[in-house]
C-alpha positions as CSV (number, residue, x, y, z in Angstrom):
1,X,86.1,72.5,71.0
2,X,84.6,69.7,72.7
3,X,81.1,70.2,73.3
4,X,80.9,67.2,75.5
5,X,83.0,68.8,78.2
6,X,81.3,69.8,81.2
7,X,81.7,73.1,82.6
8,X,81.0,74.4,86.2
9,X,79.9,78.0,86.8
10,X,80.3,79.2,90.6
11,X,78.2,81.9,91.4
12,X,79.0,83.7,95.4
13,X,75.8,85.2,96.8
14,X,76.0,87.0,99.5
15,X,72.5,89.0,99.8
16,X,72.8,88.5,95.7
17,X,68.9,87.7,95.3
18,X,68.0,90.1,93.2
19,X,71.4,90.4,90.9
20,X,70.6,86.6,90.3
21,X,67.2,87.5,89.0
22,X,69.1,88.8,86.2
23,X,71.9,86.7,86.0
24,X,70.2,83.3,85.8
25,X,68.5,84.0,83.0
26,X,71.0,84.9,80.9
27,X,73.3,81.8,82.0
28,X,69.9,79.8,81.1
29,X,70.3,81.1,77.3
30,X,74.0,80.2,76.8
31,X,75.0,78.8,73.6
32,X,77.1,76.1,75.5
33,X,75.2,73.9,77.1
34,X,76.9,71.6,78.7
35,X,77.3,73.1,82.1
36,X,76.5,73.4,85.8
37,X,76.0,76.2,88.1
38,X,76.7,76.1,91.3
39,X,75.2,78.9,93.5
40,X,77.1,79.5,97.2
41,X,75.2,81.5,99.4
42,X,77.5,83.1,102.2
43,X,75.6,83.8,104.7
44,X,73.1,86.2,103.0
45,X,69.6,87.2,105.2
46,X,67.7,88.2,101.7
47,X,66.4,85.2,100.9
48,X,69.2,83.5,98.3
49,X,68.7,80.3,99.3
50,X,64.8,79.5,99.1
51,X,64.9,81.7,96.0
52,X,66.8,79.4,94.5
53,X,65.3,76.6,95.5
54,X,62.2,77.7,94.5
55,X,63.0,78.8,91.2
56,X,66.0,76.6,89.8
57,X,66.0,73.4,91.4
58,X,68.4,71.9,89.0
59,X,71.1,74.4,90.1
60,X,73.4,73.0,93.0
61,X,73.1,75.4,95.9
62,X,75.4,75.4,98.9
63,X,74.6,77.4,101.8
64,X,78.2,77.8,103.7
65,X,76.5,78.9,106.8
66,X,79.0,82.1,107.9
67,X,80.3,84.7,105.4
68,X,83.6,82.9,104.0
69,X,84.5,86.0,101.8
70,X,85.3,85.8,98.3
71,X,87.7,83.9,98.0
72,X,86.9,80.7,100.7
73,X,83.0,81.1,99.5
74,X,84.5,80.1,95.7
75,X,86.8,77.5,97.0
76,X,83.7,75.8,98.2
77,X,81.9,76.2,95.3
78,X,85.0,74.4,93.3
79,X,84.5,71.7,95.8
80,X,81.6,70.8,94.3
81,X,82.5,71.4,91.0
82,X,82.3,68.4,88.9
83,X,83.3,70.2,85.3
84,X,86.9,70.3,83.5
85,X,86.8,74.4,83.6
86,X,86.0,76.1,86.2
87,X,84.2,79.1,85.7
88,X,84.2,81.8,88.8
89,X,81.5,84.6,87.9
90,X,79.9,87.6,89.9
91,X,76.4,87.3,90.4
92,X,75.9,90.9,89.6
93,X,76.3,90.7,85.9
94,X,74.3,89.7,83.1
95,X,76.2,87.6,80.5
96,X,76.2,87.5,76.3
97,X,74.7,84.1,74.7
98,X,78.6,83.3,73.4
99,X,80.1,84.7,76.6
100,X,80.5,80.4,78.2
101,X,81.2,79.2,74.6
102,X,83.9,82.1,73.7
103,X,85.4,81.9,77.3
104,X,86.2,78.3,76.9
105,X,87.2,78.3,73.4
106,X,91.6,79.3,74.3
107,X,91.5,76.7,76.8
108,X,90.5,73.6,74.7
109,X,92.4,74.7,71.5
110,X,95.6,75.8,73.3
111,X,97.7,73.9,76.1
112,X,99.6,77.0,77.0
113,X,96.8,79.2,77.8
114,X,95.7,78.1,81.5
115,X,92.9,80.8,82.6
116,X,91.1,83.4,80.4
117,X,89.2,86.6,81.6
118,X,86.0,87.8,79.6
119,X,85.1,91.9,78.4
120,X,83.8,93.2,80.8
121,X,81.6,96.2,80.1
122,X,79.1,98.4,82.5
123,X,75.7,96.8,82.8
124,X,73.5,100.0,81.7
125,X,76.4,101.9,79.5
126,X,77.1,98.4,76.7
127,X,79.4,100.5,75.0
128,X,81.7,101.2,78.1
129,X,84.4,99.1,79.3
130,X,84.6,98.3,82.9
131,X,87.3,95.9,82.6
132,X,89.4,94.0,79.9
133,X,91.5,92.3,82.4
134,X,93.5,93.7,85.2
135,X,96.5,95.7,85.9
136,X,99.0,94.4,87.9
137,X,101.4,98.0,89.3
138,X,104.7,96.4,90.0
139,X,104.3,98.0,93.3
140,X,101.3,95.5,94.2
141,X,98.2,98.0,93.5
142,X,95.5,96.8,91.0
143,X,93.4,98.4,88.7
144,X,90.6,98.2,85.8
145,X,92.1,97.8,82.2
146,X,90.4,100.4,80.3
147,X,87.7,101.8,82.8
148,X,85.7,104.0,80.4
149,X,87.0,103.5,77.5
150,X,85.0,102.6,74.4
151,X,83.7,99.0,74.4
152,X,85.1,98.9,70.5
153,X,88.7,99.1,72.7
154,X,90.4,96.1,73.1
155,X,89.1,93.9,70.6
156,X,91.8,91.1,70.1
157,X,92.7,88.5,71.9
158,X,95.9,88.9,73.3
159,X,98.2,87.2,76.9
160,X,97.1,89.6,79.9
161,X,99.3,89.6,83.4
162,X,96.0,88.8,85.4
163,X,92.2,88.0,85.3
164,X,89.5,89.6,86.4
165,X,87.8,88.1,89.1
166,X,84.2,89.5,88.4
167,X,84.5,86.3,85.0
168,X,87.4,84.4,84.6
169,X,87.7,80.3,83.3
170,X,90.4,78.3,84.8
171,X,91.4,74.0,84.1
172,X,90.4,72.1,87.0
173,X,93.9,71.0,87.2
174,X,95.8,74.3,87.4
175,X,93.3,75.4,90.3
176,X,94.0,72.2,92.0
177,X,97.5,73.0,91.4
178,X,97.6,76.3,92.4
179,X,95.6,75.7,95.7
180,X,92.7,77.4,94.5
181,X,92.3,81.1,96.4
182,X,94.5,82.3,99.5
183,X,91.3,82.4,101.8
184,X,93.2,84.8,104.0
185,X,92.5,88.0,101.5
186,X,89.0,87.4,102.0
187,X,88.3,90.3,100.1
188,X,90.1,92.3,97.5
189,X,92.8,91.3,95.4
190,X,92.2,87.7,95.3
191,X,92.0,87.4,91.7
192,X,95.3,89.4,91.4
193,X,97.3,87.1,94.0
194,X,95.8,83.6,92.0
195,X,97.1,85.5,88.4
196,X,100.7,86.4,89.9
197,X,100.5,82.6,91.7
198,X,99.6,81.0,88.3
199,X,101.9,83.4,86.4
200,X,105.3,82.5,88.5
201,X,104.1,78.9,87.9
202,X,104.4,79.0,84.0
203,X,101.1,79.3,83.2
204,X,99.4,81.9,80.9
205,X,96.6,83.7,81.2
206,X,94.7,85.1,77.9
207,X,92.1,88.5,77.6
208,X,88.9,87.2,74.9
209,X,87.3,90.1,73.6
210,X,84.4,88.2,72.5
211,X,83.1,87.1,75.9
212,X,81.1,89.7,76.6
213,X,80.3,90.4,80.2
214,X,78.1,93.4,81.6
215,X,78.8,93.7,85.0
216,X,76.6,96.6,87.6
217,X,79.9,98.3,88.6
218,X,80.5,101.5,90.5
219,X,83.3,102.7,92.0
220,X,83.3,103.1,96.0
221,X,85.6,104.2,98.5
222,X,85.2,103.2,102.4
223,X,87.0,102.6,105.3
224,X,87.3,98.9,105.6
225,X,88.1,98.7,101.7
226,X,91.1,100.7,102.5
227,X,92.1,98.0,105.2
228,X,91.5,94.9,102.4
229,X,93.2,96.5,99.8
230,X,96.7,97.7,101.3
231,X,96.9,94.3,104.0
232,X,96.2,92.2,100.9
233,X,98.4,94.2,98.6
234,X,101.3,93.9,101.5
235,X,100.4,90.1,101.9
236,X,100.5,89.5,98.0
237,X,104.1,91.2,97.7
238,X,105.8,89.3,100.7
239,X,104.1,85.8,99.6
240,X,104.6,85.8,96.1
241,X,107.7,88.2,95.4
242,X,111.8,86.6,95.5
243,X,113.9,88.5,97.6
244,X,115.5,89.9,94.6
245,X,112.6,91.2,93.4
246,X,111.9,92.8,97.1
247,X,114.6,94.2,97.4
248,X,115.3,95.4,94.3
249,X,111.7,97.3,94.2
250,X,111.8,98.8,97.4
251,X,112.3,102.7,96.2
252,X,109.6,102.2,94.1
253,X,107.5,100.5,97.3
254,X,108.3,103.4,99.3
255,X,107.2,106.2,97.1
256,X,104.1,104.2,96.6
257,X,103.6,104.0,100.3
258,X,103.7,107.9,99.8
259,X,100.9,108.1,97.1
260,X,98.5,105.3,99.5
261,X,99.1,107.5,102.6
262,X,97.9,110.7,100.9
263,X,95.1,108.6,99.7
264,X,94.2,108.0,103.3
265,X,95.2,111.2,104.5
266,X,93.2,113.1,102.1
267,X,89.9,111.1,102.9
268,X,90.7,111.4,106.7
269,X,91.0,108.9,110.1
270,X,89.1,105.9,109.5
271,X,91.0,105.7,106.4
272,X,94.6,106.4,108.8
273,X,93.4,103.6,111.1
274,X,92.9,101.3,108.4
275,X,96.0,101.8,106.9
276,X,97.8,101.0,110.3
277,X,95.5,98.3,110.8
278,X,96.7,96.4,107.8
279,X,100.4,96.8,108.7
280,X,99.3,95.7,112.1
281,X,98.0,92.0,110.7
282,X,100.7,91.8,108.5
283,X,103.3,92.1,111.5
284,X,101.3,89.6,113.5
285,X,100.8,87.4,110.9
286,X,104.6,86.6,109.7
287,X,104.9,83.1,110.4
288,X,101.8,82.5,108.0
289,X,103.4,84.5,105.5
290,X,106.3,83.0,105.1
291,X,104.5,79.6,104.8
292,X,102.2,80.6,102.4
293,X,105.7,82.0,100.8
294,X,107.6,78.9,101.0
295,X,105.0,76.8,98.9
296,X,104.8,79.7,96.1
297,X,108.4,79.5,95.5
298,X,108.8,75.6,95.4
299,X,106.6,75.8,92.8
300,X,108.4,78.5,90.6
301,X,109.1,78.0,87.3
302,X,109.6,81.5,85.5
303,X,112.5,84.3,86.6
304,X,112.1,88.0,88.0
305,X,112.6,89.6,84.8
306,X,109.9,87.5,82.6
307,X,107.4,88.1,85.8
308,X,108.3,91.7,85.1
309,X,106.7,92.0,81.7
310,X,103.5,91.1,83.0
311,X,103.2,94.3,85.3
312,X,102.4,97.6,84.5
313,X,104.4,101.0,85.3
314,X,101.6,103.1,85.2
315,X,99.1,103.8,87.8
316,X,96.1,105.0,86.4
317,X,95.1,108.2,89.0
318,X,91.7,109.3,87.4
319,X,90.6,105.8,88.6
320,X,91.2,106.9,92.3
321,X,91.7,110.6,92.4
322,X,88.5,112.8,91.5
323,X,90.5,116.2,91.5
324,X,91.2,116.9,87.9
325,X,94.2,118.7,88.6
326,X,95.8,116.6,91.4
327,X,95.0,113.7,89.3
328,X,97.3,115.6,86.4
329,X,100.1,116.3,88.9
330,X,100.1,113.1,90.1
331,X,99.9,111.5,86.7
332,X,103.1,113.7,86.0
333,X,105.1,113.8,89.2
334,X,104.7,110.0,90.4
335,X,104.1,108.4,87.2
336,X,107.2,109.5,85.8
337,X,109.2,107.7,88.6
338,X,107.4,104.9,88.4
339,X,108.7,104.5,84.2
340,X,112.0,105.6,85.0
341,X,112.3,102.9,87.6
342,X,110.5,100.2,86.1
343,X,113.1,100.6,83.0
344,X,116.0,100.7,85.5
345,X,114.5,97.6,87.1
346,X,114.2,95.7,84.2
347,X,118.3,96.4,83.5
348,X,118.3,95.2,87.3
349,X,117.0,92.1,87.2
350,X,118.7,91.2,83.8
351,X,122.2,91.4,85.5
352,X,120.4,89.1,88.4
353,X,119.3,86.8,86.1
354,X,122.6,86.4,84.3
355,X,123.2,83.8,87.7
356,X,120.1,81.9,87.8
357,X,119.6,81.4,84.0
358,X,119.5,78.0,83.9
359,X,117.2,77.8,87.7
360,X,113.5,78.1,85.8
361,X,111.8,76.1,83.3
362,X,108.5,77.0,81.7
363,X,105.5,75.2,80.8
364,X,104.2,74.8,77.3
365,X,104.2,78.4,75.3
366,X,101.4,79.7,73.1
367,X,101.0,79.1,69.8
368,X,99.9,82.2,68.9
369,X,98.5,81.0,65.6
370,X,95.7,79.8,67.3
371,X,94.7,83.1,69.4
C-alpha cells in the first residue's frame, strides 16, 4: 500500500457536536496519516460549525446552509474531496487506530475490489456486532449483517452484496462514475441503492473484518422512517431492476407488500399514512424514475442471475418484530416462501439469460489470493 496516497474522510453533521467530540479524536490517532477530513454540517442549530472551528481548524468544514439529507450532504462533502479514496463515515462512532489503514488496504492491492465496508460493532457492547455489511432481500428491504452476534463472527474477509453506509471506502473514480448518491432517497437506503448501482456496473464490493468501527446504534421505529424506507425501497427496485427481473419477482414483491403492511398495521395510522404516502411520491414522481432508470441500465455490465447472488432470501424478523412468537411464525411461514422462490427464481433467470449471454461484460475479477 501506498502511504503517499491521500485519503478524504467525509463526516455529515447534522446537530453531530457532541458525537464528534468522540469521533475526532479517534480519527486524530489513525495509523494512516495521510488524510483529510472533511466535516459537512447540514443545517445543525447545536453548534457544529464554531465547534469545529474552534477546535480543529485544519479540518475542512462546509456549512451547506439547509438540511441536504444524507445522501446530497455527502455528495458535497465529495466535492471537496481532494483524496484518491473516499471515505464516507458517521459521525456517531468512534473508530480503531488500523480502522483508515485496514479499510484502504483491498483497494490499493486489488483492482477488482471497488468499495469496502468496515466491522461495525456497538459502541458500549465491543464484543457485539452491529453490522458486517448489509443485506440486500431480493424484495428491496435491507437489513444489519449479524445484528448481535458475537464480534468474534465474521472474521474474514470476504465479497459482500452491499456496504454499509455508517463506514464504507470507495475510488474517487467509481464514485464519479457512479454519480455519487441518488440525492432523492435523502434518507434511508442510500447506501443500499449506490451498492446495487456499483454492483450492476461490474464492480465489487469487499467486507474487512479488521476495520473496526464502533458505532452508537439503537434500533428505532417512527412514522416518517416508515415513509423513507418503503418510497426509497419502491424507488430503488423500479430504478435499478431489468424488467425481467421485475417481472419475474413480482410474487415475491407482493407477499412482501403483505409482511410491510402488517408492519404498519400492527403499529397503527401514522404508520398507514406513511405507507400510502410513499406510493403516492412514487406515482407522481415516474418521469424521474424512469430517467434515473435509463442512466442505470446504459451503464450495465453484469446479468439478472449474477445480480442475484448478491441478495439474500432471508429476512431477518427478530430485527423488526419484538413478539417472540410472531417473530417465529413469521420466520417459518414467510421465510419459507421467500427460499422456495428465490431458488425458483434463480432457475428463472438462468433460462432468461440463455438469450442475453453474450449482452454483459464485467470488469476486472478478484484475485482472491490477495484477500
Amino acid at each position: 500500500m501506498n502511504e503517499n496516497t491521500l485519503v478524504s474522510i467525509i463526516l455529515l453533521s447534522y446537530n453531530s457536536k457532541e458525537d464528534l467530540e468522540a469521533c475526532l479524536p479517534s480519527l486524530m490517532s489513525q495509523t494512516y496519516t495521510h488524510h483529510e477530513i472533511i466535516v459537512v454540517d447540514n443545517a445543525s442549530t447545536d453548534n457544529t460549525s464554531g465547534f469545529i472551528r474552534d477546535n480543529y481548524p485544519n479540518i475542512t468544514l462546509i456549512e451547506t446552509g439547509s438540511n441536504l439529507g444524507y445522501p446530497g450532504g455527502n455528495n458535497i462533502g465529495y466535492q471537496h474531496a481532494r483524496g484518491e479514496y473516499i471515505i464516507i463515515l458517521n459521525p456517531d462512532t468512534v473508530t480503531d487506530p488500523n480502522w483508515l489503514a485496514e479499510l484502504i488496504k483491498p483497494l490499493s492491492e486489488n483492482s477488482g475490489i471497488a468499495l469496502t465496508t468496515s466491522k461495525i460493532l456497538i459502541y458500549g457492547q465491543q464484543d457485539t456486532i452491529n453490522t458486517c455489511a448489509n443485506i440486500i432481500h431480493y424484495t428491496g428491504l435491507d437489513f444489519c449483517r449479524g445484528l448481535n452476534e458475537s464480534s468474534s463472527h465474521f472474521s474474514k474477509p470476504e465479497e459482500v452484496g452491499a456496504i454499509s453506509g455508517c463506514s464504507f471506502a470507495v475510488k474517487r473514480e467509481v464514485f464519479e462514475d457512479l454519480g455519487g448518491f441518488d440525492a432523492d432517497f435523502f434518507l434511508y437506503l442510500e447506501d443500499a441503492d449506490l451498492s446495487w448501482r456499483a454492483r450492476l456496473a461490474g464492480y465489487r464490493i469487499m467486507f474487512v473484518p479488521d476495520s473496526i468501527v464502533y458505532h452508537k446504534f439503537h434500533i428505532s421505529v417512527t412514522p416518517w422512517k416508515e415513509f423513507y424506507l418503503e418510497r426509497n425501497r419502491y424507488l430503488m427496485l423500479l430504478k435499478n431492476g431489468s424488467l425481467t427481473m421485475l417481472v419475474l419477482t413480482f410474487p415475491a414483491f407482493i407477499v412482501t407488500e403483505i409482511v410491510t403492511w402488517g408492519h404498519a398495521v400492527l403499529h397503527g395510522y401514522s404508520f398507514i399514512y406513511n405507507k400510502l404516502r410513499a406510493y403516492w411520491w412514487i406515482l407522481t414522481n415516474i418521469a424521474k424514475i424512469n430517467k434515473k432508470r435509463g442512466v442505470v441500465l446504459e451503464n450495465r455490465r453484469i446479468g439478472d442471475r449474477e445480480l442475484l447472488r448478491l441478495f439474500d432470501w432471508k429476512i431477518p424478523f427478530e430485527q423488526v418484530i419484538e413478539n417472540g412468537i410472531l417473530c417465529k411464525l413469521s420466520n417459518v411461514l414467510f421465510n419459507s416462501f421467500f427460499r422456495f422462490y428465490f431458488k425458483l427464481l434463480g432457475g428463472l433467470l438462468g433460462l432468461s439469460s440463455m438469450y442475453d449471454i453474450n449482452r454483459f461484460k464485467t470488469v476486472d475479477t478478484i484475485d482472491q489470493e490477495n484477500l
